[in-house]
LUMVOMI-210534 format. One record per residue: x, y, z of N, C-alpha, C in turn. Coordinates in steps of 0.05 Angstrom, whole numbers, padded with zeros to 5 digits, always signed. Layout:
<rs>
XYZXYZXYZ...
</rs>
This chain:
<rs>
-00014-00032+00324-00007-00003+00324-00030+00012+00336-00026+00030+00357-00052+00043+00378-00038+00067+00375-00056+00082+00391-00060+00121+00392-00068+00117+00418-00062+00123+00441-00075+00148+00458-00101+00164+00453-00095+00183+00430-00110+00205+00421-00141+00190+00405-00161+00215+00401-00182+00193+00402-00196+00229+00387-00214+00224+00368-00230+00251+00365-00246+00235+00334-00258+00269+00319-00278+00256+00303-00266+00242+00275-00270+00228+00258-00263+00229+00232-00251+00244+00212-00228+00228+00206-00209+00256+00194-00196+00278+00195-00205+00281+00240-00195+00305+00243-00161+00294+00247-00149+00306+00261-00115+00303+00266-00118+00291+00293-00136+00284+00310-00141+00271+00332-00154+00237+00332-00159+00246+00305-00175+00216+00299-00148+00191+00294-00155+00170+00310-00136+00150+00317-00125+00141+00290-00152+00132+00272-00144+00128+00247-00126+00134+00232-00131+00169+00221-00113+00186+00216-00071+00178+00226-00072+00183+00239-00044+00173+00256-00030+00148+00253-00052+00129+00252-00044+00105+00244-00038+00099+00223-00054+00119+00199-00058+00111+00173-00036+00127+00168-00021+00142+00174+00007+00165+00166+00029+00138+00174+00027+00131+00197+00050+00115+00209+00048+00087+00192+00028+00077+00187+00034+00052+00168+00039+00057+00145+00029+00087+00126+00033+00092+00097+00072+00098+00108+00078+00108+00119+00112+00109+00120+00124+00085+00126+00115+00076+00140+00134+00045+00143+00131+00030+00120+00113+00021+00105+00101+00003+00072+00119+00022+00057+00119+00041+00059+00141+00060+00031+00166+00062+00039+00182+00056+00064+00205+00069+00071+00221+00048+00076+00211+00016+00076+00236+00007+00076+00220-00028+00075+00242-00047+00067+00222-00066+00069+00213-00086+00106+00182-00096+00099+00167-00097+00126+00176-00135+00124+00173-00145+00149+00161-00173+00158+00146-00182+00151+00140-00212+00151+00109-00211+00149+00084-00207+00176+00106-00207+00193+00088-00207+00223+00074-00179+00212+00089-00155+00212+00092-00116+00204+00071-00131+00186+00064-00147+00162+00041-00141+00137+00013-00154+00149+00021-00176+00167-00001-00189+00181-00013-00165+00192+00001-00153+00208-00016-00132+00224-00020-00114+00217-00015-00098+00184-00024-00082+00171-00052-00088+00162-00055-00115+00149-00078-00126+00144-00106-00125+00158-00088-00136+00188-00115-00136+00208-00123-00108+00219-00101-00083+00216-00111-00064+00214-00127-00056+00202-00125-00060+00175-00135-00039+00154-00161-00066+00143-00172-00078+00159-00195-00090+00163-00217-00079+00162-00221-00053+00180-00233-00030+00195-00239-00014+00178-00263-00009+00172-00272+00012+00148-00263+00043+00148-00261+00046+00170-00259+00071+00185-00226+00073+00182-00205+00050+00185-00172+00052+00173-00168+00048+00154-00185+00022+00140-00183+00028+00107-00191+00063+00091-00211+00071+00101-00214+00093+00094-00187+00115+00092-00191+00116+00116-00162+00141+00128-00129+00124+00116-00138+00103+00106-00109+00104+00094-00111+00105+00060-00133+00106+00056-00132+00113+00024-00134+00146+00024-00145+00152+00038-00142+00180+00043-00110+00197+00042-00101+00182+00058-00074+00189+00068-00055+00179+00040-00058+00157+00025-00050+00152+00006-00052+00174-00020-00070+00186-00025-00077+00205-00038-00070+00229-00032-00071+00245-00010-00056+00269+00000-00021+00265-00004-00018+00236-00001+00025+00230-00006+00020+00241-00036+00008+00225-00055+00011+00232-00080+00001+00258-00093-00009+00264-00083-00012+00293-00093+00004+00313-00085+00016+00311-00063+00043+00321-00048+00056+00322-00065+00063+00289-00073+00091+00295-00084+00085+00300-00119+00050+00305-00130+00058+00323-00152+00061+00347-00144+00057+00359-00122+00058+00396-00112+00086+00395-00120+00100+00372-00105+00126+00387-00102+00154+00391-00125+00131+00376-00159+00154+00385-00180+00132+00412-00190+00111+00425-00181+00092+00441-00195+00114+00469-00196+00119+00481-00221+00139+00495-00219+00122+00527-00209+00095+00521-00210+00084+00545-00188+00085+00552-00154+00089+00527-00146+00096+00517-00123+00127+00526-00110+00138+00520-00134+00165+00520-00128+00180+00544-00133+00165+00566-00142+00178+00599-00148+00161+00604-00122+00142+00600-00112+00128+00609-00083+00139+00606-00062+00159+00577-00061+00181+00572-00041+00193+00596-00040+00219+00598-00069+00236+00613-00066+00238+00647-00054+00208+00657-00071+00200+00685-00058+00194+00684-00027+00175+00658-00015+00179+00661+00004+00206+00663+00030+00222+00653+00018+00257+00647+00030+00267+00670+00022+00248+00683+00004+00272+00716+00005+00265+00732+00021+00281+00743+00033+00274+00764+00056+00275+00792+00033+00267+00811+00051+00264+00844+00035+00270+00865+00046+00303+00868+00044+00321+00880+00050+00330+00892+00027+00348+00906+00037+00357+00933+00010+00365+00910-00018+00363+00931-00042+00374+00931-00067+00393+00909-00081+00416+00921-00055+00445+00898-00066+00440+00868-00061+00429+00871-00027+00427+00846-00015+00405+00820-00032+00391+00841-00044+00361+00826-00064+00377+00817-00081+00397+00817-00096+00407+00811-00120+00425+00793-00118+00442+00786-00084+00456+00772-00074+00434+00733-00079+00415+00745-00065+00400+00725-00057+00381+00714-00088+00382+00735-00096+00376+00722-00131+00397+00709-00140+00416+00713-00135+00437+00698-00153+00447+00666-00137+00445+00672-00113+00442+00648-00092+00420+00630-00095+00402+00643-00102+00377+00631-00106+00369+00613-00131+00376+00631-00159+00387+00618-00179+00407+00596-00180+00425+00598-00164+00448+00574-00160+00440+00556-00149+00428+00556-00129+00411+00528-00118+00398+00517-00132+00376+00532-00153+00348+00523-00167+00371+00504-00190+00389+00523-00196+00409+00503-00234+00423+00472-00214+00424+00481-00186+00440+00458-00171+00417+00431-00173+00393+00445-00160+00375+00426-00150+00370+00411-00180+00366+00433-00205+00353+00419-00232+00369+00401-00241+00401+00407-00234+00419+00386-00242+00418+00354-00232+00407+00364-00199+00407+00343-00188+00390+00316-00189+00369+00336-00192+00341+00327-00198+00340+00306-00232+00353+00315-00256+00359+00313-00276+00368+00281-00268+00402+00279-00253+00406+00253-00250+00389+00235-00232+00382+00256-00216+00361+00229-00199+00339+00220-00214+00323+00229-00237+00298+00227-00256+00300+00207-00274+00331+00204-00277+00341+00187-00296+00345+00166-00293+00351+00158-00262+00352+00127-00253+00330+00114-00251+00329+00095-00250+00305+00074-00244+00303+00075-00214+00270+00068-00201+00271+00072-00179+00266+00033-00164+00289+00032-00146+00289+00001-00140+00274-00003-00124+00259-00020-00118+00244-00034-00095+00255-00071-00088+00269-00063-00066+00275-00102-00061+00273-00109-00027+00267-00132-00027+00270-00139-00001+00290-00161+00004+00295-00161+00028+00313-00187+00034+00298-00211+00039+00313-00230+00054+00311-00261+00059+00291-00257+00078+00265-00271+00083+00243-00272+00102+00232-00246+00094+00232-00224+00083+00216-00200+00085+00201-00199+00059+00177-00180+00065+00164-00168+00046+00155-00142+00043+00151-00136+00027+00141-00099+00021+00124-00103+00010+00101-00078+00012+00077-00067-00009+00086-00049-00009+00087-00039-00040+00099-00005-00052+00074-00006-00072+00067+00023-00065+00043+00036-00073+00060+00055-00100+00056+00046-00123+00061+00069-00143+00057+00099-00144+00062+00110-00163+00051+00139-00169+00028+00134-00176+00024+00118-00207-00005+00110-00221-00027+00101-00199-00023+00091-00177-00041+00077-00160-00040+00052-00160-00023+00044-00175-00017+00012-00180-00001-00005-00147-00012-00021-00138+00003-00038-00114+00029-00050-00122+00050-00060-00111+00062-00076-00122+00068-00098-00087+00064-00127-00092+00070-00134-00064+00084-00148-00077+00110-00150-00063+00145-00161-00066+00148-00173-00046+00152-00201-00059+00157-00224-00036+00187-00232-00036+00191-00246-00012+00217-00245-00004+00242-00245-00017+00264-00240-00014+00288-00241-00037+00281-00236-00066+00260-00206-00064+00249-00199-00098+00267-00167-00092+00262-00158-00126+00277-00137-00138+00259-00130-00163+00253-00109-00154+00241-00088-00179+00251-00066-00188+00251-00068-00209+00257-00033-00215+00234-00015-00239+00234+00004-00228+00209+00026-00240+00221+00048-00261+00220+00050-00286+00228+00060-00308+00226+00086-00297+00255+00102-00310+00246+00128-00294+00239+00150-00318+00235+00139-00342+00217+00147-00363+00191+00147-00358+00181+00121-00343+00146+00105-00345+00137+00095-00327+00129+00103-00311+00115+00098-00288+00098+00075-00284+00086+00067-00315+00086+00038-00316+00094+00016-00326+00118+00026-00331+00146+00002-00341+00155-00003-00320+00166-00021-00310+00172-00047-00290+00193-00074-00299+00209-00075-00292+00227-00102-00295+00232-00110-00262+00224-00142-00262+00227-00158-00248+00253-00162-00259+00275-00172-00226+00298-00170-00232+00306-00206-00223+00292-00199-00203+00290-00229-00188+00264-00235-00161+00259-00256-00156+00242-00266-00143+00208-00262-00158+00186-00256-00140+00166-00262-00127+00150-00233-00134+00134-00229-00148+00112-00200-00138+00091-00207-00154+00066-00190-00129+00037-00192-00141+00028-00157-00151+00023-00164-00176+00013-00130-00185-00010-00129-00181-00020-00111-00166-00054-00108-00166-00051-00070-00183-00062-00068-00216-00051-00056-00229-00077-00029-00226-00072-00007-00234-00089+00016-00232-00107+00017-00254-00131+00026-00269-00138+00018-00300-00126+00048-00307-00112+00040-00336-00110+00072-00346-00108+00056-00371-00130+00060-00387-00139+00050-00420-00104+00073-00436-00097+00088-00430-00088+00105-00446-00059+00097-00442-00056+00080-00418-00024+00079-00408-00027+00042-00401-00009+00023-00421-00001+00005-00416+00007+00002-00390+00010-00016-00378+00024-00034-00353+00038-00057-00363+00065-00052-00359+00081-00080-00372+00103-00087-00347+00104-00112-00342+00127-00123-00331+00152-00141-00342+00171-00137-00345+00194-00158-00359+00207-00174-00343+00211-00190-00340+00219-00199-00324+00236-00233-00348+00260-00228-00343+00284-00248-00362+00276-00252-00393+00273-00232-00401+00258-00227-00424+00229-00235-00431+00215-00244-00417+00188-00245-00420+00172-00217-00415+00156-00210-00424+00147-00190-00421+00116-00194-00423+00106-00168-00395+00069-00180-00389+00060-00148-00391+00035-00151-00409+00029-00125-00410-00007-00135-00402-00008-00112-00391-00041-00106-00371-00048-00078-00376-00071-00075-00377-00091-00062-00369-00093-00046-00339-00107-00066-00327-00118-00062-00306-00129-00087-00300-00113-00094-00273-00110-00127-00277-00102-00128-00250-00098-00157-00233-00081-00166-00214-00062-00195-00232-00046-00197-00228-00032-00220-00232+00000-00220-00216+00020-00246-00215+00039-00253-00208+00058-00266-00225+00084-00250-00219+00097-00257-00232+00128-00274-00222+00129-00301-00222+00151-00318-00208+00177-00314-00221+00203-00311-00219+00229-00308-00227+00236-00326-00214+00258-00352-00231+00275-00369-00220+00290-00375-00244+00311-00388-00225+00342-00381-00247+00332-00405-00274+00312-00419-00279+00312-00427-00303+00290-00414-00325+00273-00406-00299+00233-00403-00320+00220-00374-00306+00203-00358-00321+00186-00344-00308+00155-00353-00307+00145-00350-00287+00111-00358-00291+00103-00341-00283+00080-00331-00296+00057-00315-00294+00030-00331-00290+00008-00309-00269-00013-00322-00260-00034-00308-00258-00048-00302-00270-00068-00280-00266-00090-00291-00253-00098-00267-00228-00122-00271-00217-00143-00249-00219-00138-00234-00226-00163-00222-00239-00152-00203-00280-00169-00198-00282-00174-00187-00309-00167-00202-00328-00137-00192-00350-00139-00198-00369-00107-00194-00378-00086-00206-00384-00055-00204-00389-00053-00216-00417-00029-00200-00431-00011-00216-00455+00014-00220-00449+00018-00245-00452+00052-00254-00445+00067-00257-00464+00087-00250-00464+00103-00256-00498+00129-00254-00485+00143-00274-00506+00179-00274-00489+00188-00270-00517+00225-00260-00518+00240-00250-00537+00253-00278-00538+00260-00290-00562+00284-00313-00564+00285-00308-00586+00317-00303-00576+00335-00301-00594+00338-00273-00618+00331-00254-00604+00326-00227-00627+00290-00233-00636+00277-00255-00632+00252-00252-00638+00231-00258-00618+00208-00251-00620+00192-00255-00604+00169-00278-00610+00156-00291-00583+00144-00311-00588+00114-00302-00591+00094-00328-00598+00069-00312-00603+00066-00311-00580+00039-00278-00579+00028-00278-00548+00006-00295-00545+00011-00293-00517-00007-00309-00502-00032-00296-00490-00050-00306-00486-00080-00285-00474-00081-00305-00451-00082-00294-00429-00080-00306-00403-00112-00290-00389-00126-00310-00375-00157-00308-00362-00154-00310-00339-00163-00302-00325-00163-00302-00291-00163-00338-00281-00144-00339-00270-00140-00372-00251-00124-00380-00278-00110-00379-00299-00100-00386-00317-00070-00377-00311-00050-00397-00307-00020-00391-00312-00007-00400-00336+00018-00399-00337+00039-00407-00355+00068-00412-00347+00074-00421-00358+00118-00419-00349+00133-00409-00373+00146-00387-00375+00160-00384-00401+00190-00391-00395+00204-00413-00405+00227-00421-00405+00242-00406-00430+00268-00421-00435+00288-00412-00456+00275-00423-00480+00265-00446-00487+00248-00456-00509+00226-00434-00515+00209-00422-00502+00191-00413-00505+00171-00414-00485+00145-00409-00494+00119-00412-00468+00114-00445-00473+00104-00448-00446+00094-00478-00444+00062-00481-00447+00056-00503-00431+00022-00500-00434+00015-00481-00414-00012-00464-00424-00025-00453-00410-00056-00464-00388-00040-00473-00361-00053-00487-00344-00073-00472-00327-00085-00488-00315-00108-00475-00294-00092-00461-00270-00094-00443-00245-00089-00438-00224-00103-00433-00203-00114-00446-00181-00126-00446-00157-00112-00413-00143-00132-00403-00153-00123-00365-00141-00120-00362-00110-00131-00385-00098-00120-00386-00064-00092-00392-00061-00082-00407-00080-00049-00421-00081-00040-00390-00075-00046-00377-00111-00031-00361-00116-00025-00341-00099-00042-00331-00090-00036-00304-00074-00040-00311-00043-00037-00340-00033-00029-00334-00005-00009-00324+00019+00010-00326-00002+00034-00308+00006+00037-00296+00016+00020-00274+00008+00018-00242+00023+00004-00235+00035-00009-00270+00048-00031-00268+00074-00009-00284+00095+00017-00283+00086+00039-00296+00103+00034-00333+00109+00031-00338+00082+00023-00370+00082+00030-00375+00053+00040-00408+00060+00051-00423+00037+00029-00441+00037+00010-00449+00011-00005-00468+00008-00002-00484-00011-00003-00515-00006+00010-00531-00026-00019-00549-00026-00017-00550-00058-00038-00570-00061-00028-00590-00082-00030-00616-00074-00020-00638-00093+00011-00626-00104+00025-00611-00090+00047-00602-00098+00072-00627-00104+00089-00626-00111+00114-00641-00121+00123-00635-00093+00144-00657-00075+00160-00646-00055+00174-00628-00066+00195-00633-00083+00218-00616-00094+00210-00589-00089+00189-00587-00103+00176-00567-00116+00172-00539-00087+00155-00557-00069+00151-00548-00048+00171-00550-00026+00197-00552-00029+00217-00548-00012+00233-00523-00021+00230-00523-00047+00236-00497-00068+00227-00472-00047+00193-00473-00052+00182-00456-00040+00189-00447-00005+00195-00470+00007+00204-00458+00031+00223-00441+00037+00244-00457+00020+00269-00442+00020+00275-00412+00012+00264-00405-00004+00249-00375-00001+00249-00350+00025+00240-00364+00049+00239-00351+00065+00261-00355+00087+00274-00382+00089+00305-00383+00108+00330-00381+00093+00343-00372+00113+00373-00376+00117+00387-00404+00108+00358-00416+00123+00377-00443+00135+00361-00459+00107+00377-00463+00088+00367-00484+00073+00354-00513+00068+00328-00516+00059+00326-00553+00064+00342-00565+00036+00348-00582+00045+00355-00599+00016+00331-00621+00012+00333-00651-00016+00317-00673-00008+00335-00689-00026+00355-00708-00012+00370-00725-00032+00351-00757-00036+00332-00757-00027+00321-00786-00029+00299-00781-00059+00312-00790-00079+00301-00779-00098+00273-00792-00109+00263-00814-00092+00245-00828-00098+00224-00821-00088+00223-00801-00068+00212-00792-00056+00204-00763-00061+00227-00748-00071+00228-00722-00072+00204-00713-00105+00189-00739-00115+00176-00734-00134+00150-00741-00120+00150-00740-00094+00123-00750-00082+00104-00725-00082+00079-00728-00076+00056-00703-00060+00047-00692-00038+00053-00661-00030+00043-00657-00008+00018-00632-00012+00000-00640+00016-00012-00616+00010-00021-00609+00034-00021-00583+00036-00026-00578+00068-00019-00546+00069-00021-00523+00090-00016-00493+00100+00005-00488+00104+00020-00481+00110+00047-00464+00132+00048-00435+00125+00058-00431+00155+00063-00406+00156+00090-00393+00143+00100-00376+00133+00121-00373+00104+00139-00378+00132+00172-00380+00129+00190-00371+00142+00186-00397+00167+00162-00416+00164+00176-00438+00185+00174-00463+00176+00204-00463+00172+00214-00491+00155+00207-00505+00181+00209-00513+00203+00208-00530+00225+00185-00545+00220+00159-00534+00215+00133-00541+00217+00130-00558+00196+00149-00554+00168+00138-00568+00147+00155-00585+00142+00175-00587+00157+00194-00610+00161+00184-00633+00175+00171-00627+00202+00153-00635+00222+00136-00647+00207+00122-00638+00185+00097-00647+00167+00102-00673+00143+00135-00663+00130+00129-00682+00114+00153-00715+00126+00161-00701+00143+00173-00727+00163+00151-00743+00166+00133-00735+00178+00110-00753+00181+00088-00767+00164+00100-00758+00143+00077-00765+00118+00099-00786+00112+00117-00780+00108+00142-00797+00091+00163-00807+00106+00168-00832+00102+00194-00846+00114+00215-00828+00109+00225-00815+00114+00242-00787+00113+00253-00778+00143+00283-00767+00150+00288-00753+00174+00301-00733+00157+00306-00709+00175+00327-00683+00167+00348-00692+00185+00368-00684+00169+00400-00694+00187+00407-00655+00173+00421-00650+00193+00425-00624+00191+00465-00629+00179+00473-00608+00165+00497-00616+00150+00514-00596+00166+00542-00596+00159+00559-00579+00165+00559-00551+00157+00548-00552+00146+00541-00515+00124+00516-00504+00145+00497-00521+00163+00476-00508+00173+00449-00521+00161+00459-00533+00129+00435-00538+00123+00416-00565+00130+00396-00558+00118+00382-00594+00127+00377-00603+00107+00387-00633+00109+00374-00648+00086+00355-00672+00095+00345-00671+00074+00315-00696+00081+00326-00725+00079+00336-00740+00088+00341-00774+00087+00320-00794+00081+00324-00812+00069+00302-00835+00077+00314-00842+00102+00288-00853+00118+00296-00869+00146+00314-00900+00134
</rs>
C-alpha cells in the first residue's frame, strides 16, 4: 500500500498517516486474506507506520465515544437548525425531536445485539475492540461481543488469538462451548472443534473452567507456553506449548512439530475448499514436522507424499484422499 503524497509527521501529507486510515478501515470493515495481513505486517514494521496507526487507532475510538457524548449530539442538532421565524423554529423542534426518539429507538435495538465478527474459508481478520483489546480470527471463526460488555466474548466457532487490554477493574472472559476463560491482561488462543475446546496461553496469566452438566469444573491456572483441551468429560492434562506453534497462524503459516498426520491434515483443511482426507490408517497415526504456508494444501501434500508411501487420488466430490502406494 503507497501514497504519492509525502510531507512531515502527522501532518495530512504524511504518507504514513494515509496509509494508517486506509489499513485501520480495511482490518475493521470486513474480513482480510492472509496475503492483505502479510502486508499489513510488513507495513506496520516501520516505526514511523506503527506509530501513525496507533495514532489513528485512538482518534477512531475516541470518535466513536464523541459520537454517543450527549453534549456533542444537542450541538449537532442546534447546528442543523436554521434561524428563521417563530413558527418555522417549532416545526423543526418537533422534527427534530422525532428524529432524536427515532434515532434513540433505533439505537436502543442496535445496543442490544451482540456485535459479530467472522470470517470465511481461507480468510482472516484483526478487530481492534473498544477496550483496546486485539482480537485475530482465523479462518472459518465467529465471535460475538456482548452488547452489555465490551469484555464478554463468546467464541462461536473456529480459531482466535486475544491479545487482551489490562483493565484490573474489568474482567476479560471468553466462552466458547461452555468453557469459559477469564484474563486480565493477557495474550492467549482459543481452538473450537466439533468435539473439544483448547486454550493456550502465551503471555500472562488465564483461568479456564467449563460448565457440565448445570455444574462447573475446578479452575484451571494456565502459565504462559501452557495449554489444555476441555472436552465433554471435563479438562484434560495441562500440557506444555511451543508459543511458535501457537501463534504462527497469523504470520500466515502452519507449523507442525512432531505433529500426528490426522491431526495435521485437520489443520490444513481449515484453509481449503478442497478437502484432504487420510484413509490409510496406519499411517495416518504417523509424524510430521515441517512450515507451510496456510491455504496451500498442494505443498503439504507434496511433503508428506514424500515422507510416506502415500499418493492423493482426488475423489468425485473434489476431494483428496491420501492412499498407501
Amino acid at each position: 500500500m503507497s501514497t504519492p503524497f509525502s510531507g512531515e509527521p502527522g501532518s495530512p501529507s504524511d504518507p504514513s498517516e494515509s496509509e494508517a486510515a486506509a489499513w485501520l478501515m480495511l482490518l475493521n470493515s470486513r474480513a482480510v486474506d492472509t496475503a492483505e495481513l502479510e502486508a499489513f505486517f510488513t507495513w506496520r514494521r516501520s516505526p514511523a507506520n506503527a506509530e501513525a496507526y496507533d495514532r489513528m487507532e485512538r482518534q477512531w475510538r475516541e470518535s466513536r465515544r464523541l459520537a454517543d457524548d450527549p453534549d456533542i449530539h444537542a450541538a449537532i442538532v442546534d447546528a442543523l437548525e436554521p434561524i428563521p421565524a417563530k413558527p418555522r423554529r417549532l416545526v423543526h423542534a418537533a422534527l427534530a425531536a422525532g428524529i432524536l426518539s427515532l434515532l434513540a429507538t433505533m439505537t436502543f435495538f442496535y445496543l442490544s445485539r451482540d456485535t459479530v465478527f467472522e470470517t470465511a474459508i481461507g480468510e482472516q481478520r484483526l478487530v481492534q475492540l473498544d477496550d483496546g483489546s486485539r482480537v485475530h480470527l482465523d479462518t472459518g471463526t465467529k465471535i460475538r461481543v456482548s452488547a452489555t460488555n465490551s469484555r464478554a466474548l463468546t467464541l462461536d466457532r473456529g480459531r482466535a488469538l486475544f491479545d487482551v487490554a489490562q483493565d484490573p477493574s474489568r474482567p476479560f472472559t471468553v466462552t466458547a462451548d461452555g468453557t469459559e476463560i477469564l484474563a486480565l491482561g493477557t495474550r492467549f488462543e482459543v481452538d473450537q472443534s466439533a468435539s473439544n475446546v483448547s486454550v493456550a496461553l502465551v503471555e500472562g496469566h488465564v483461568r479456564v473452567q467449563k460448565g457440565i452438566g448445570g455444574k462447573r469444573s475446578a479452575a484451571l491456572e494456565l502459565h504462559p507456553g501452557q495449554s489444555v483441551t476441555m472436552g465433554d468429560a471435563g479438562p484434560g492434562k495441562v500440557r506444555p506449548a511451543k508459543l511458535s506453534v501457537i501463534t504462527a497462524w497469523t504470520e500466515g503459516r502452519l507449523e507442525f512439530d512432531d505433529t500426528i498426520l490426522r491431526e495435521a491434515v485437520l489443520q490444513v483443511n481449515r484453509y481449503s475448499r478442497t478437502k484432504l482426507q487420510i484413509r490409510a490408517s496406519r499411517w495416518a497415526e504417523q509424524r510430521v514436522t515441517g512450515s507451510f504456508s496456510v491455504g496451500d494444501t498442494a505443498a503439504f501434500v507434496e511433503a508428506v507424499t514424500a515422507l510416506y508411501p502415500l499418493v492423493a487420488v482426488q475423489l468425485p466430490d473434489g476431494a483428496l484422499e491420501l492412499r498407501e502406494r
